[in-house]
Every structure is written in structure tokens, then in C-alpha cells.
N, C-alpha and C positions, 0 to 999 in steps of 0.2 A: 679609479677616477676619484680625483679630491674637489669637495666640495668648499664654496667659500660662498657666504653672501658679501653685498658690500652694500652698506647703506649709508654713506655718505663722501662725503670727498675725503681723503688725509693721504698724506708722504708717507713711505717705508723702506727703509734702509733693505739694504742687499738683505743681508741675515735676517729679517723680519719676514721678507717674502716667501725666502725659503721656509720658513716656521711657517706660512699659513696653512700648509702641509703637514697637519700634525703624525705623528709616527706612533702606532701604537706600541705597546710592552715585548708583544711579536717581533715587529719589525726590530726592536735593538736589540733584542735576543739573537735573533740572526743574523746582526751586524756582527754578534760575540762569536757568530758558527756552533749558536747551543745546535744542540742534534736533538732538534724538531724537523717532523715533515706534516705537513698543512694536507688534506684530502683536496684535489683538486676541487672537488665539487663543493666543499664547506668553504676554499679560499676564495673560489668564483663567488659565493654568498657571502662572506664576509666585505669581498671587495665590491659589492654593488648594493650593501645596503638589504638582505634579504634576510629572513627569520633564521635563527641556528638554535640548537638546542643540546646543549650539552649533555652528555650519557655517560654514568660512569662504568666503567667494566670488573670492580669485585663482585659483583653478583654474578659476573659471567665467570670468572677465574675461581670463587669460593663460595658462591651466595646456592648455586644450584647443580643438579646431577645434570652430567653430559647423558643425550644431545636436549634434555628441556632448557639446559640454557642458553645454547645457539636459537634455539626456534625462539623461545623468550626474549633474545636480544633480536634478532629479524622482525619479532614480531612491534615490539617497540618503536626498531625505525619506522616499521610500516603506516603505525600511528603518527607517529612525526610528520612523516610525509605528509598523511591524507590533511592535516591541517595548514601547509603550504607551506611548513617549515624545514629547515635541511639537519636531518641528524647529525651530530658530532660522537660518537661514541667515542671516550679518551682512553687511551694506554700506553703501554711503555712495550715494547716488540725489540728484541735484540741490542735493548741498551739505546734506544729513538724513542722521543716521543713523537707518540701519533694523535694527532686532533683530527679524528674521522679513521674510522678501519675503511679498509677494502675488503670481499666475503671471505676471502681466502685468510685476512688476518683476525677476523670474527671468529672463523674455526678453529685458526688455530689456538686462540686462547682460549675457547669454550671445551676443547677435545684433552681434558686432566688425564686420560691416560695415556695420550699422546706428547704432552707436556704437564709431567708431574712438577716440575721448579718453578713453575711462574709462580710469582713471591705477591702478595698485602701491598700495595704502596700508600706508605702516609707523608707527611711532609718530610717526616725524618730519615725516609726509605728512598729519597729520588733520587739522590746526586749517588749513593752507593750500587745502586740497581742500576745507573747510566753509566759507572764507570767498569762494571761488573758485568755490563752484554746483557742482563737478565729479560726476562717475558715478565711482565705484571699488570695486577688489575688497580687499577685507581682509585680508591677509595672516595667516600666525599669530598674530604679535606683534600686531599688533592688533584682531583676532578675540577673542585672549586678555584686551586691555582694556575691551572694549564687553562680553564674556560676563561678566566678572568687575562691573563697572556695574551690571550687568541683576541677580547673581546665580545668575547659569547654574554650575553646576559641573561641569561635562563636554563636553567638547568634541572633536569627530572631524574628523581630517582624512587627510589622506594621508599628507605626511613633514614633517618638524620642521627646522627653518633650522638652523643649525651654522657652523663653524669650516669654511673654505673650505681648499682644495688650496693652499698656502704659505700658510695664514693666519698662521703663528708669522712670518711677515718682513711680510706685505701687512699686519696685526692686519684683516684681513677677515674681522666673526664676526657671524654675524645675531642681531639687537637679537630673534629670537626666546626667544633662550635668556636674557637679563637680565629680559623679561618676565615667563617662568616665578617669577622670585626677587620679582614685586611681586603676583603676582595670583592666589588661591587657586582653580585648575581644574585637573583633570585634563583633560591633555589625551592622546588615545587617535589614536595614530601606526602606521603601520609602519615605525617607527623615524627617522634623518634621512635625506635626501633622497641618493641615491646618490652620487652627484656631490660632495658634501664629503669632508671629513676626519672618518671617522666615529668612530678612536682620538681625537681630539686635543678634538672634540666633545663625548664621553663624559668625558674629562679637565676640560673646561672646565665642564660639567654638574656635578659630584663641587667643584669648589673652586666654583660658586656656591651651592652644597646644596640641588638640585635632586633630589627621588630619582627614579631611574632603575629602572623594575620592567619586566622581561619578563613578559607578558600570553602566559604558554606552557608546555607541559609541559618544559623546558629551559632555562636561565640564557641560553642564546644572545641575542644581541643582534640582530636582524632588520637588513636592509642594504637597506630598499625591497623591491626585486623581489625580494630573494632574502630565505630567512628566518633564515640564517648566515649572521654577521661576520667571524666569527672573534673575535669579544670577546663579554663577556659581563656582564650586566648585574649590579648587589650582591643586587638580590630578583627573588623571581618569586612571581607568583600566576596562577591559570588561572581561577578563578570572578568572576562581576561583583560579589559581595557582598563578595569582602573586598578586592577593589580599592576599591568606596564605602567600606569602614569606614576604608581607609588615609586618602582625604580627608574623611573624616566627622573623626575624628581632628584632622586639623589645622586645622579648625573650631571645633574643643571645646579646642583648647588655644593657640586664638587664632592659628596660626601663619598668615603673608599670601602664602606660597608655594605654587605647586601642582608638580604630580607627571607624570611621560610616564610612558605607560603604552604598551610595545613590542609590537605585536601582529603576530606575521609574517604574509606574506600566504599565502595557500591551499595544501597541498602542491602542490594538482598544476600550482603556477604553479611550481614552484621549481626542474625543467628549464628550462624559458623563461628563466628569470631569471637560468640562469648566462651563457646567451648574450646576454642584454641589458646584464650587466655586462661586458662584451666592449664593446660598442658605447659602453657609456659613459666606459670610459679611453682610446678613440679619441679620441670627441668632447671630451673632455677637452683634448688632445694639442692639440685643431684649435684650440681656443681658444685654448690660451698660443702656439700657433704665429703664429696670427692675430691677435695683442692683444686678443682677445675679452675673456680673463678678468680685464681690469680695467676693463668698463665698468659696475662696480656693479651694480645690481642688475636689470642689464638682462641679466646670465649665464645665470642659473639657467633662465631660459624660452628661452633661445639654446641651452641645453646639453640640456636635453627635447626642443626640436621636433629636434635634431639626433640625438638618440638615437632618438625617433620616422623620424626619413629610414632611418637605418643598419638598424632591426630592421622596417621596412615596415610599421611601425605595428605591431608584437608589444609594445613598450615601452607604447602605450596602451592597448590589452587589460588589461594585467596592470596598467597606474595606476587604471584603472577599479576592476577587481578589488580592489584594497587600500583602496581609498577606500571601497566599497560595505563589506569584512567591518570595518574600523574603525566607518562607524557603525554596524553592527550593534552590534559590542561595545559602543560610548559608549552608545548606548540600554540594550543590558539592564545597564551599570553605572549610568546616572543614574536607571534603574527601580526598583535597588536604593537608591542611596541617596536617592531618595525615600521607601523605607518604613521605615530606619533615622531619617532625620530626622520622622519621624512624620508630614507633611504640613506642618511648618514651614518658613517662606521664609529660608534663613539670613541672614543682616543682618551688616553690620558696621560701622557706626555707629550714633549718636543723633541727630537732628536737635534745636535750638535752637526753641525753642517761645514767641515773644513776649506778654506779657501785652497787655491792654484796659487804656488808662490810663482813666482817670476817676474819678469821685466814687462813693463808695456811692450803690446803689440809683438810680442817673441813669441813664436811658434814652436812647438817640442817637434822634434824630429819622432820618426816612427821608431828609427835604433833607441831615441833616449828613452820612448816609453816602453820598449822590449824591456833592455836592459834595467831598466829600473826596479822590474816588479810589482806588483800589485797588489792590492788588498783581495785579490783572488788568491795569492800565494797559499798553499796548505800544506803546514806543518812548516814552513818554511821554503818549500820548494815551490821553484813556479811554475804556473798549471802547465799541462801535457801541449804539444802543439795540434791544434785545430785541423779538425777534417772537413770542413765549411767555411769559410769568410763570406763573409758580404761586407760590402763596400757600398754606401750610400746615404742615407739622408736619417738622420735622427734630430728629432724636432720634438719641442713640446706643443701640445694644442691646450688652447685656452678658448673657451666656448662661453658666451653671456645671451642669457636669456631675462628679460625683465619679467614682474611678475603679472604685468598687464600692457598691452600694445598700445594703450592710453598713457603710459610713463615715457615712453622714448621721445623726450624732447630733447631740443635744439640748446649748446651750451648749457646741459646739465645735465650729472647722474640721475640714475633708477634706482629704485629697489628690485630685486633681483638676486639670480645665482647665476655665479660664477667656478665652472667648472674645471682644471687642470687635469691632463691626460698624456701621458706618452705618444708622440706619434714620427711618423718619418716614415715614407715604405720602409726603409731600409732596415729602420728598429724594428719596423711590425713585422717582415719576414723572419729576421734574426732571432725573434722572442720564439716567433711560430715553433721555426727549426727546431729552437732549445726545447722547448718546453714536447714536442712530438720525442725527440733523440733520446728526449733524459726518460719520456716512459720506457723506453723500449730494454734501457740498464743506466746505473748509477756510474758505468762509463764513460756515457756519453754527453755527462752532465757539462762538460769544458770542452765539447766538441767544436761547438759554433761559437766565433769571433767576429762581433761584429765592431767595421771598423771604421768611424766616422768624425767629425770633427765638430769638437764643443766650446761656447765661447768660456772667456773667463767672467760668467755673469753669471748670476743666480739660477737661471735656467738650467745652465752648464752644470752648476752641481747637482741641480734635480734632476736631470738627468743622467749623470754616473750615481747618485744615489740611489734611485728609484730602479736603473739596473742592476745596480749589487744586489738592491733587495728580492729581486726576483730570482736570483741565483745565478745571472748571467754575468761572466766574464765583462769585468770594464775593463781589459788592457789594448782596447783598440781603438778605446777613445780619448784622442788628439785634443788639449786644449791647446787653446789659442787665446792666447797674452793679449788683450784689447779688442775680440771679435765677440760678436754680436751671434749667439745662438741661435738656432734655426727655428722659429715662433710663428705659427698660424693662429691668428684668433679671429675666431669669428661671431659675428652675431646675429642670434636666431630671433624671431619672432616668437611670439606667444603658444604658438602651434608648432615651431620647430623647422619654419622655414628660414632660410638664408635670408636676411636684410645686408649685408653688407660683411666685409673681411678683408682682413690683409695678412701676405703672406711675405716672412723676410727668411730665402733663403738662402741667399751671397753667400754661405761661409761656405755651406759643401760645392757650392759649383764655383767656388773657389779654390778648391782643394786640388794639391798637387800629388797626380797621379804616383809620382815616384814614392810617396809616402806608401802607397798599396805596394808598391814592388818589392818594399823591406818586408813585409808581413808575409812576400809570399815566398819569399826566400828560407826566412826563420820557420815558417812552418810547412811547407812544403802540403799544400790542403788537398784533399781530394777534388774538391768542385772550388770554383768563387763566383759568387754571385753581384750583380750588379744594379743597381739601379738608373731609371733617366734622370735623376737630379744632379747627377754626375756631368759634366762639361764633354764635350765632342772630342776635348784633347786629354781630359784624363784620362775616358775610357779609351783611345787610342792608347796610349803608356799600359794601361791595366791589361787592355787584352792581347798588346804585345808582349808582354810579360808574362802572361799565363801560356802563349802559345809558345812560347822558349823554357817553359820550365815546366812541359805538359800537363797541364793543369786545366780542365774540361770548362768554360764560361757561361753562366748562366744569366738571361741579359731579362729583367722585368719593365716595361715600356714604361711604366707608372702613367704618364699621360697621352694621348692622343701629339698633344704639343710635342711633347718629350721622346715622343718614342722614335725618333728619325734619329734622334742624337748620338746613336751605337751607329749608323750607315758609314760615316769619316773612318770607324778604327777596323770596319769590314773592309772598305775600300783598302786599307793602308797593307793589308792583309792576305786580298786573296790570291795575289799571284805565289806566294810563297809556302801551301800548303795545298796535298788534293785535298784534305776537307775542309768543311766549311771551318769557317773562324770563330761561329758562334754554337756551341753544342746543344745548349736549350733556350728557349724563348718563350716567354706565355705572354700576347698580345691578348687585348678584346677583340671585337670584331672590327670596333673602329680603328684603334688603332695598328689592327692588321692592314687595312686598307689605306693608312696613312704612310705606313712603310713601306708599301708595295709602289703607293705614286712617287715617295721620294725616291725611291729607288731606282724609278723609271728618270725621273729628275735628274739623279745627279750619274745618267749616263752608267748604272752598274749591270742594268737588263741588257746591254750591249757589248758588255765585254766577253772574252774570246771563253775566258771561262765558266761564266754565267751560258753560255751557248755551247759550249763543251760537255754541263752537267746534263742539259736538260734535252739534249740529242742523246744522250747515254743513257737517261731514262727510257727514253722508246714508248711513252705511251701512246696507246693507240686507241683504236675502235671500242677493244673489250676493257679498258678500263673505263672509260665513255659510258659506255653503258651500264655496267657494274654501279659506278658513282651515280648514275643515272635513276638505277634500282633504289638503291641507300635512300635518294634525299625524296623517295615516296613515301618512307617510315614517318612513324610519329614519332615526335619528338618525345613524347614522354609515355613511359608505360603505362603510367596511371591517368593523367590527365590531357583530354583528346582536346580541349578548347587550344591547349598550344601550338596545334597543327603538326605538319610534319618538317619535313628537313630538306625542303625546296628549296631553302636558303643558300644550302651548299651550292648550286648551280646557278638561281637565278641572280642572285647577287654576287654571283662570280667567288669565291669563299674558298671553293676547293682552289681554282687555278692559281687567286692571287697565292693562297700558301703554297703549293706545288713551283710556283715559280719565286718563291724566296728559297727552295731548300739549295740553292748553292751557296747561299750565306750561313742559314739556320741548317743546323742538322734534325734537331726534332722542334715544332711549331705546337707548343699547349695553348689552343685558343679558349680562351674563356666567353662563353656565351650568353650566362647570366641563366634564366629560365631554361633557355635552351640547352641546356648542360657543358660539356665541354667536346672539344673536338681534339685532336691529337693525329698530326700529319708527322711522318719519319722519314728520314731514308738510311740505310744503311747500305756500307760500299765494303768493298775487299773481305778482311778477316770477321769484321763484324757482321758483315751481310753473310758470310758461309757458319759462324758458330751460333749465331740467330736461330731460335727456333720459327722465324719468319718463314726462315728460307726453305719450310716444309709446308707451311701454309699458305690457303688459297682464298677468294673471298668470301665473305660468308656473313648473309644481312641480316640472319638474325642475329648475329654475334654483331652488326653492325659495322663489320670491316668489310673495307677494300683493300686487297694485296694485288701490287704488280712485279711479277719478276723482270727483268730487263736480260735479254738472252745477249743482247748487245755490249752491255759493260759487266753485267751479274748483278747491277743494281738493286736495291726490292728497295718499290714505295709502300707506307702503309696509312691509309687513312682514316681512323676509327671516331667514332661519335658516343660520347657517357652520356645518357641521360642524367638532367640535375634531379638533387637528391629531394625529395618534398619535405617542404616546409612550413608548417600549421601557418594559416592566415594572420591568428593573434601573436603568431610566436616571434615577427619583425623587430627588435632593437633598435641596429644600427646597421648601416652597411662599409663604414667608414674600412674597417682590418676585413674585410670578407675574401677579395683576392689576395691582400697579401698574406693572409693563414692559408689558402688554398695553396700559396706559392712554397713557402717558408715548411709545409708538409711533405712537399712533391720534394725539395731538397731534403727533408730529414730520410725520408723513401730513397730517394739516391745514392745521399752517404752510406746508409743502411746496407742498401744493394747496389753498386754503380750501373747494372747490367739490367735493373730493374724496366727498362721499357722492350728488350731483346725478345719477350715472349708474351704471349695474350696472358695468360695467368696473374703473370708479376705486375703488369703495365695496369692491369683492373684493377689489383688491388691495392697500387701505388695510388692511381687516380681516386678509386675509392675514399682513401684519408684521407688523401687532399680533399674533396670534397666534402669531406664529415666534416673534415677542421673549419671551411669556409661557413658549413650550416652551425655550430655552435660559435662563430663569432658572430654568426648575425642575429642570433639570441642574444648576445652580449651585449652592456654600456660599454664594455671596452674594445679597444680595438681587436687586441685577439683574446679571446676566450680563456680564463685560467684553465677551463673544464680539457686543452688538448693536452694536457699534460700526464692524462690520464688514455688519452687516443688510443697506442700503442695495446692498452690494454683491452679496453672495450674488443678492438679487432680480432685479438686473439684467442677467444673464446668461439 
């Protein structure tokens, strides 16, 4: 979500508005296809404004013995966390860099004798080590370039590089302290690393105008282990909030340098510490005696485990110790200036925004944008053909809230915020899809095509930008020479209710169907998914297309309104095939019951085969009854206030779906609290390789099976309790179905066969429903955090 206040009236050119979207160092990175990957859970907080706290990993790669350095690096996040902020631990894994590990890549850079090559990374070391595959641990210096990248503004480590013991003759000064002077972070220390020159340090710090703040009731300058230098820093602050204001600050007045922030370690390390400074001008002594101290920067971890021999391991007690209270402090300061920056991601650039060349009002054909190519192309060749499309509505939402219900006057602005957001179902399923597909393998990253149409306005390019940036394939989206982008804005009250909106979305339910038919020709998808914003005659083309070039149709209602609008391309349909025309469906309740009366409407409850299906089912008494048992359960395992599932019967729920399955083949109702219900039929080959067709009903499991001795038919009708969702933990609900929806399809590509058996079908419905509870945590429509789904499940 991008934020924008506006506090007065002025004109903005096409490219102005696109700029109000500033794009961070990140984002043109990965316009470039660096080989970064973002942790979902650090990208979900980057992108809403949440605390992050950058980590670096040589202490984990060379700073300590496996496994104290895995538990030491665990234990750190764990500090992160308890202060509200999201770890970043940074590194480099098989030639990627990574802003945020996952456990499995913690371990494996903590496990040295399972990976003796992970290499030092300093500035001089990245582009060799990326082009080279290598595992490495990040140093400060560049910890402090990937955080600064990302956007991180705080970042905790232990001790800070410096000016070495003779550096004035050797000039041996770590390229940590010149990256201070390029990259806006606080970085939160116990000062620098014992073992240097920590006057000469401080001196070098002061002429590159680094500020230097003691984080202490004292100006003292922390010395590592001990928490006197005997020098003394220019300032000092003791709370985390006006350390953030200090780098809030040099945010607001453009400056591109960050700030050390000295934080001693614990008192009651600081007897220990005098004795471990003992050990460390020994070890010192051993190196210049030994020509240790000019093997670069192979020293400083020679001078540690040596000081680790001399105090019997009391020196890593206490590096623990300092490591663990720094990030405490980094957390509750990136806590803080998370609420001074108001939820904004601070940026510091613009990115370069290319127009659509073309004629007014000229429309690209769907071949021209095949054959063209795309800026998804990799290595030169063009992405793989798509095992998902969807077809439907990609829209920007623009949302204004003023900043008092007392400003909305009559003929004139507010002050206020002004939010931009991605939205459209049809984008919000298509992100879902991508982002569940690509956890599951990096080859499913160009599975889903979504494919929709963009005006040639400024919108237009924010939206094929803003999909590149997320890693999704823009080759499905169609501009349109002179058309008007698909734009809902709307406007909230003070509290966040709806005052008023408009919504323009002419262009896709202008869209001609035939344009789908070339996409599905060129890539021959497993599924295509549909949306209602679609026209009555396009999805008639679309889903005649797909039922000639067997391709299974996936139809989402979007609105109650919208949802009759697939009844014209069933009708046009059903005498031509014995199954239904439409393979999946996910209605609400209401808009179940709004298909069910059109349907009765336009005369399709009457035809010869709508009465052929549902006399071949044969249900009778004991299904009756069975469905009778079911809707006496409660709805929810946990919470008994939501009653039971009387719904199914009294509000007629089960028959109106049972009497749509000669259209729909399987019926995913979404219920909201009530969880979801999921009606099927399978007929012929499918109904006999079914593992259905061994099963019987069964209410704790919450199904109902009927076999049909008549045709061989099996119905099945099962109920998912919804998953609980903490009271405070509500966001939004805007992308909640369509990630529910856009999961159930990456579960299908996945498995096509995935509803055939009780196992697959739970665990399908399952991530769909995990995806739909972390979007409603979300300000965005769908959650970055599914991008990791795949994984959480597999455990």
C-alpha cells in the first residue's frame, strides 16, 4: 500500500502521479533481476509500515562454535520479536541474497562442519560470491548495504569494525565505518570490537561525520565487554524514541548517512570484562608476534577464538550477552520509529515509469502481446507457458480518509491520507495463486498468467509495474490505446466507514472474449479461472473455449450482482457435454442463492438435462437424514456462540447447491464465520478412481456421501469449520476471498485430483483458508506472508 497525504489543491502530469509512488533501492534492484529474495514475513513488514531489524550473519558463519551459534542467532530473533519488531537476519545462500533466513537456512549457515566454504562478505566480496554460488555471512559493512536496499533502518549487532592496532602505518580501517557515510541506518553496537583501536576509530568516525551517540545514562564510550573506554562519545540518549527521532531526522532532511548507537553491555558483565580485556592485549601481542595481524581479515576471528582459549570461553558468555541486549535495544528503537514514521516505508528514490507507445484508442491484440515478449523474458527467452490463467478485473483502489470528520466540506479539499493499492478480484486471486505456487518451488514462479486489460493512463503503468515488482508475469496485460483503467476510490470517514465511492469498470467488461481464447491456445493451462466483472458474452467465448480445448473452468461470483453473469455461457453449453460446463465455483451464501433464483429464471431448472442429472442422483430418505444429522453439529470446534449448521437445511443451502450441480461440478461456498462448505459430484471414470467411491457418511468427519446405484453417481457434502481469528487481529477484509480462492487454485495446479479424496480435499481447503486468515491480518489485499504458505504446511 502507498501512502500519499495531499494538502492542498494542484495539477499533476501523467508521470508526476506515477512518481507519487516512490520506489525503493529494492524495488529497482529487482527491476534489474539482482538475485535477492525478500522473507515473506520481513516483505509483509516492510510493505505495511512495521518495525524490521536488520541481523547480520559473520557471527553466525565465523564470529562463534556450532551449535552456540545457531541457538545465539534463534535467540536474538527471539528478542526482536518480544519487542514488536520483525528480524531480518541478512546473507548470501547459494549465490542469493537473502534479507530474512528461514530455520532451515539459519542452520545451515550456523552448521561449519556441514559447510566449511561459506566465505567473510564485505563490500568487496558480493558481486564475486553472487557470481560464484557461494554461502556467506555479512559482515557489518555489508549488512549495512542490503539493510539500507531493503529500507531497514536499524540494525543490531555486536561490535562495529574500526581502525586496527598500527592502522595509522598499516592504513588497516574496516570499509565498515565508510559504509556508515553511504547508507541511512542506525546501527545499535556495543561499541567497536575490542581488539582495535578504539581512540583512533572514534577519530576516524568524527572526520567521516558519522554521529557517534552513547545509548547510556553516561557519555562513556562502551569498549565490547566492558562498558568504559575511557573516551567518550559527543551525545548520548538513553530512550529508543529519541534515538528513532535522531534517524527520523536524517530522513526528513535527505541526509544518506546513518548513526552508531553505543550501548554497553550489562553491568553485571563488567567485572568479567575487565579480565577479558586482559586476554585481549595478550592475544593481541600473539598476533604481531606471530605475523597473525597482517593476514587481513582473516584477524579479527583469530583474535576472538584466541581470546575465547585465554578466558575458557568467559569472552563468549559475555559476546552473547551484548549481542542479545543490542537487539533488544535495535527492536524497541525500530518500534519507535516505526510510530514516528507513521506506518510509512521510507523510500529514497523514484523509479522511471515508461509509457505504451501506440495510436489513440488502438487496442494490442492478445498474439501481439504474446509475440512480443516481455520484460518477464529470462536470459532472453520467454517465460514457460502458464498452468493457471485467470481472466478478469485488475484495478487500482485509491482510498481517502481525512484526518477529522469535521474537514469534509462542500467544494473543497482536506487534509488527509491518501492511499493506493492493487486491487481487481481477478489480480487478487492471480497474486494469491503466484505467491502460494512459487512457495511450493522456484518453478512455479511463471505458472500463473493473469490476464486482463490496462488503460494507457498512469494507472495502467502502476499497475504492470507494481506486478513486475511482485515477481508476477505482466504478459497478460492488454493495454488499451485511449481506455480508462479500472479505478475504485473510495471515501472513508474518520473511523473507516464508507462515506461515498465510485467505481469505473468499462474496460474489462468491455473486453473481448476472443482475446482469452489466444492465451489459451498459446499455453494450453491446466485450469482458467474467471471472474464476474467479465461480460455474459465474454464468459460465453471464454468458457466455450475452454470446453474445446479441455481445459477445467474456474468461475468466482465476485458479487452477489455479478454472480448470474456465467448462467448465458452454461446455458449456451449444456446440451453439448455430460458434464457440467463449469468445474469449480466458490459462491457466498448469497450469492449461492442469487444463482439458484436466476437460474430458476432463465428456465435452466427446467431443462431436459438439469432433470436428467438430478433423477440420476437418486437422493433419497437416507441422504435426508444424514444432511439432517450434519446441520445439528456446531459450527465451530472451538466456539459454541456460533451455533450449529441448521443453516444447511433451514435456509435451504444444501438443495439450492445440490440443485446447481448440473452446471457446477464442485460448489466451494464460502460462509464467512461459518467456515466453508464444499458440495461435489463426480460421474463416470472420476466417480470410480475416487477414493469417494469407498466412502460412506461420516459427521464427525462432517461429510455426507451418496452413492447413486442408478447412474454410479457419488454426491459429497462436507463442512470446514473457519479457522479462528484473534478479535484484535482484523485488518481488512477487502482480498480475504479472493486469497482463499487464488490458494484453492494454486492446490489444484498443484494436484488437479486434489478434491477426489477426504485427505487432499482438507488439506487443499485448509491453505485456502490459512491464506484467507493472513489476508485479513493484512492492509493489503493479499497478504505477502502466502508466499511462504506452502512452507508453514509442510512441516
Amino acid at each position: 500500500m502507498f501512502r500519499v497525504s495531499f494538502r492542498g489543491r494542484g495539477t499533476f502530469t501523467n508521470q508526476r502521479l506515477v512518481s507519487l509512488r516512490k520506489a525503493s533501492s529494492l524495488s529497482a534492484a529487482r527491476e534489474r533481476q539482482a538475485p535477492i529474495d525478500v522473507h515473506p514475513e520481513v516483505e509483509d513488514a516492510l510493505a505495511t509500515g512495521k518495525p524490521v531489524v536488520a541481523l547480520e550473519s559473520t557471527i553466525i558463519t565465523h564470529g562463534m562454535p556450532y551449535p552456540t551459534s545457531l541457538e545465539m542467532a534463534q535467540s536474538v530473533e527471539r528478542i526482536v520479536r518480544s519487542t514488536g519488531s520483525i528480524p531480518a537476519t541478512i546473507a548470501v545462500i547459494g549465490g542469493r541474497i537473502k534479507i530474512g533466513l528461514h530455520p532451515a537456512e539459519l542452520e545451515r549457515l550456523a552448521d561449519q562442519r556441514s559447510n566449511p566454504t561459506a566465505v567473510k562478505l564485505s563490500r568487496r566480496d558480493i558481486a564475486a560470491a553472487i557470481a560464484l554460488k557461494k554461502d556467506g555471512g555479512t559482515t557489518s559493512c555489508s549488512t549495512l548495504i542490503f539493510a539500507a536496499l531493503a529500507g531497514i533502518k536499524v540494525f543490531a549487532t555486536g561490535g562495529l569494525g574500526g581502525v586496527h592496532r598500527g592502522g595509522e602505518n598499516t592504513m588497516d580501517v574496516s570499509a565498515d565505518l565508510h559504509e556508515l557515510t553511504r547508507c541511512p541506518v542506525g546501527l545499535v553496537s556495543a561499541g567497536v570490537k575490542s581488539v582495535l583501536d578504539i581512540r583512533r576509530t572514534l577519530e576516524y568516525l568524527e572526520t567521516l561525520g558519522v554521529p557517534v551517540v552513547s545509548y547510556a545514562e553516561t557519555y562513556d564510550f562502551p569498549a565490547f565487554y566492558s562498558g568504559r573506554s575511557g573516551l567518550e562519545s559527543p551525545w548520548r540518549v538513553n530512550d529508543p524514541r529519541t534515538a528513532a527521532h535522531i534517524l527520523h531526522t536524517h530522513w526528513q532532511l535527505g541526509m544518506s548517512n546513518g548513526a552508531l548507537f553505543a550501548v554497553p553491555i550489562p553491568a553485571e558483565y563488567e567485572a568479567v570484562g575487565l579480565i577479558i580485556q586482559e586476554a585481549v592485549e595478550q592475544a593481541v601481542r600473539e598476533s604481531e608476534e606471530q605475523n597473525i595481524s597482517k593476514l587481513g581479515k582473516a584477524v579479527t576471528p583469530w583474535l576472538l577464538n584466541r581470546v575465547g582459549e585465554l578466558t575458557q570461553g568467559k569472552s563468549l558468555a559475555s559476546n552473547i550477552v551484548l549481542v542479545e541486549n543490542t537487539a533488544l535495544v535495535g527492536g524497541q528503537i525500530a518500534a519507535e520509529y516505526a510510530k514516528i514514521a507513521g506506518g510509512r516505508h521510507d523510500q529514497d528514490q523514484f523509479y522511471p515509469v515508461k509509457g505504451i507507445q501506440g495510436k489513440q484508442n488502438e487496442l494490442h491484440s492478445a498474439s501481439d502481446i504474446i509475440s512480443l515478449g516481455t520484460t518477464d523474458d529470462i536470459k532472453g527467452r520467454p517465460p514457460p507457458n502458464a498452468s493457471l490463467i485467470v481472466v478478469g478485473c485488475a484495478a487500482v483502489d485509491i482510498t481517502s480518509q481525512p484526518l477529522a470528520d469535521s474537514d469534509l466540506g462542500h467544494q473543497s479539499t482536506s487534509p488527509g491520507n491518501v492511499s493506493i493499492s492493487l486491487g481487481g478480484v481477478g489480480r487478487n486471486i492471480a497474486e494469491a495463486a503466484h505467491r502460494v505456487l512459487s512457495s511450493y518451488s522456484n518453478e512455479f514462479s511463471a505458472a500463473t498468467l493473469l490476464v486482463s486489460l490496462v488503460g494507457d493512463d498512469s494507472f495502467g503503468r502502476l499497475l504492470s509495474e507494481e506486478t513486475r515488482m511482485l515477481g508476477m508475469r505482466t504478459d497478460g496485460l492488454i493495454p488499451v490505446h485511449g481506455g480508462r483503467s479500472s479505478v475504485c476510490s473510495l471515501l472513508l470517514d474518520r473511523s473507516g466507514g464508507l462515506r461515498a465511492g465510485v467505481a469505473d469498470m468499462d474496460l474489462v467488461r468491455n473486453m473481448d472474449g476472443y482475446m482469452a481464447h489466444e492465451f489459451i491456445l498459446a499455453h494450453k493451462p491446466k485450469l482458467l479461472a474467471v471472474d464476474g466483472n467479465l461480460s455474459p458474452d465474454t464468459l460465453k467465448v471464454v468458457v466455450s473455449e475452454c470446453l474445446r480445448n479441455g481445459v477445467n473452468v474456474f468461475f468466482e461470483p465476485t458479487s452477489v450482482v455479478k454472480s448470474a453473469s456465467i448462467l448465458p455461457a452454461i446455458a449456451g453449453n449444456l446440451d453439448k457435454l455430460e458434464c457440467p460446463p463449469i468445474a469449480f465455483a466458490s459462491p457466498n451464501l448469497l450469492e449461492l442463492a442469487h444463482v439458484y433464483q436466476q437460474a430458476q429464471i432463465l428456465n435452466l431448472t427446467s431443462h431436459d438435462r438439469w432433470w436428467q442429472v438430478l433423477d440420476g442422483l437418486a437422493l433419497g430418505s437416507k441422504f435426508r437424514t444424514d444432511l439432517d444429522l450434519l446441520s445439528r453439529r456446531d459450527a465451530s470446534n472451538h466456539d459454541t456462540s456460533r451455533g450449529n449448521l441448521a443453516f444447511l437445511v433451514d435456509k435451504g443451502i444444501a438443495q439450492m447447491a445440490i440443485n446447481l450441480l448440473p452446471f457446477f461440478r464442485h460448489l466451494v461456498i464460502k460462509c464467512g464465520e461459518m467456515g466453508v462448505i464444499v458440495v461435489m459430484r463426480f460421474t463416470g471414470d472420476d466417480a470410480a478412481e475416487s477414493s469417494w467411491s469407498t466412502e460412506s457418511t461420516n459427521h464427525h468427519r462432517r461429510y455426507v456421501v451418496s452413492h447413486s446405484s442408478t447412474s454410479g453417481d457419488i454426491v459429497v457434502l462436507q463442512h470446514f469449520p473457519a479457522m479462528q481469528l484473534p478479535s484484535d487481529a482484523l485488518v481488512n477484509t477487502t482480498g480475504a476471498g479472493d486469497s482463499l480462492v487464488g490458494a484453492l487454485l494454486a492446490a489444484l495446479v498443484q494436484s488437479p485430483k486434489a478434491f477426489h479424496s477426504a485427505i487432499s480435499l482438507e488439506r487443499a481447503i485448509d491453505i485456502a483458508q490459512h491464506a484467507a486468515l493472513l489476508s485479513l491480518q493484512s492492509p493489503l489485499a493479499v497478504s505477502p506472508l502466502l508466499s511462504s504458505l506452502h512452507g508453514q504446511h509442510s512441516h
